[in-house]
N, C-alpha and C positions, 0 to 999 in steps of 0.2 A: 791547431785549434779546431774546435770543434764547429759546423755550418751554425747558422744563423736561424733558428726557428721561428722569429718573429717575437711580441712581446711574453714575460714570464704569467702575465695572467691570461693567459687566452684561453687555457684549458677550465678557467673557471670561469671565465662569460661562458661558453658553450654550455656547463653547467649550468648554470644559472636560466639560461635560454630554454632549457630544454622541458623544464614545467610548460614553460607560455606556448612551446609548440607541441606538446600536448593536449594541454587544452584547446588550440584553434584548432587542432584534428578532432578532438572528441565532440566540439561545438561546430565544425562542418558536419559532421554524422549525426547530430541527432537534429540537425535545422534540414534535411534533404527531403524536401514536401510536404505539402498538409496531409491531413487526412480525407478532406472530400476531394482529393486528386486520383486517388486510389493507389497511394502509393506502400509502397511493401511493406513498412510501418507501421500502417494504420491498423489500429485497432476496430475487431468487432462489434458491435452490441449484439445487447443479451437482452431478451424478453421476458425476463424474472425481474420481479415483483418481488419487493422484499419488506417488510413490517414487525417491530420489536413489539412482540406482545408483553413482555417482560424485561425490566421494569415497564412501566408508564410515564409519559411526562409526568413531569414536577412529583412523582412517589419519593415517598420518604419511606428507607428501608436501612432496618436494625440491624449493627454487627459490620464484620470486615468482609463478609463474605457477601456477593452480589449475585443471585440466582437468572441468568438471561436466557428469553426463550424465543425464537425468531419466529415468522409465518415467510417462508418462501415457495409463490408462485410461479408457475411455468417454466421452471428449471429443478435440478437436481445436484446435490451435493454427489462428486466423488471423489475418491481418496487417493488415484494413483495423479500425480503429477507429470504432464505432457505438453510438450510443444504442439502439440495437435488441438488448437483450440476448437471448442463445440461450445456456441452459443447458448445452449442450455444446459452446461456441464462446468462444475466449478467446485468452490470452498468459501468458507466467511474468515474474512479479516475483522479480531473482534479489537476493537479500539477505547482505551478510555483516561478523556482529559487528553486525547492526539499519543497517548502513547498505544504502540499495538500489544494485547495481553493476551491475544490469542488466533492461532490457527485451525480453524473448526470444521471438522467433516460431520457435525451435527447441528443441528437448530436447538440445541440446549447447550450452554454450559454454566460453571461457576467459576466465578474470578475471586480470590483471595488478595487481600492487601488492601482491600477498599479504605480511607482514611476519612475522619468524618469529615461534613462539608457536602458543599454541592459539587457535582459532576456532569460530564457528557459521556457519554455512552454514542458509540458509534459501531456499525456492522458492515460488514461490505463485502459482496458478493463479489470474486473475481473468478478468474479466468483459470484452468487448470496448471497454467502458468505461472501464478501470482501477480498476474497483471492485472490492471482493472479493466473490465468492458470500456468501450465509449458510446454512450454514454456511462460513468459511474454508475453502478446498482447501488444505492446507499440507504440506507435510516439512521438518523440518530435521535435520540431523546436524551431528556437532562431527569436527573432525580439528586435526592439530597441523601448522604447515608447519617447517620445517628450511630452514639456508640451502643 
């Protein structure tokens, strides 16, 4: 006969287990300091200034197609993607209704699929990372589309 390995479901608790100590790993590493500690995590801020010229609060605009035009100050959009973060170097995350519709290396673009109804509109200046500054660079404004 063959040794004794202990119960036949052990091989499935350790299964079973091994989500939860996943998680406690991934929830130790992202709880390891704040950010006024100056701990290696902490994110930057950015001194851009950012403003949706386009739409306008509360505009009511015709059609599925949505025209956005941003104003951003004291930073610059660029287009290569790096772990090298620079404070005034980034991309807009374009947002709308919480969903993201766009990844922008310009202060213009056009979103398609608009549905009628009211909306948010939301822009965000991040980090050449895809991360956000801390504080957030944000604007958002609401408008309504019509068909």
């Amino acid at each position: 006969m063959g040794r004794y390995r202990g119960p036949v479901l052990a091989p499935r608790r350790r299964i079973a287990v091994l989500p939860l100590v996943v998680w406690a790993l991934l929830l130790a590493a992202c709880s390891g300091g704040s950010a006024g500690q100056g701990s290696p995590s902490a994110r930057p801020s950015s001194p851009a200034q950012l403003t949706i010229v386009s739409p306008t609060n509360g505009q009511v605009v015709n059609g599925s197609t949505l025209h956005i035009d941003v104003d951003l100050k004291n930073a610059k959009i660029v287009q290569a993607t790096s772990t090298d973060i620079v404070p005034t170097e980034g991309h807009l995350h374009v947002y709308l209704d919480g969903n993201i519709v766009g990844m922008n290396f310009s202060t213009s673009d056009e979103v398609g699929g608009v549905t009628p109804g009211p909306h948010v509109l939301r822009v965000e200046f991040v980090a050449s990372d895809h991360l956000p500054f801390d504080p957030p660079v944000i604007a958002q404004t609401t408008f309504e589309a019509k068909p």
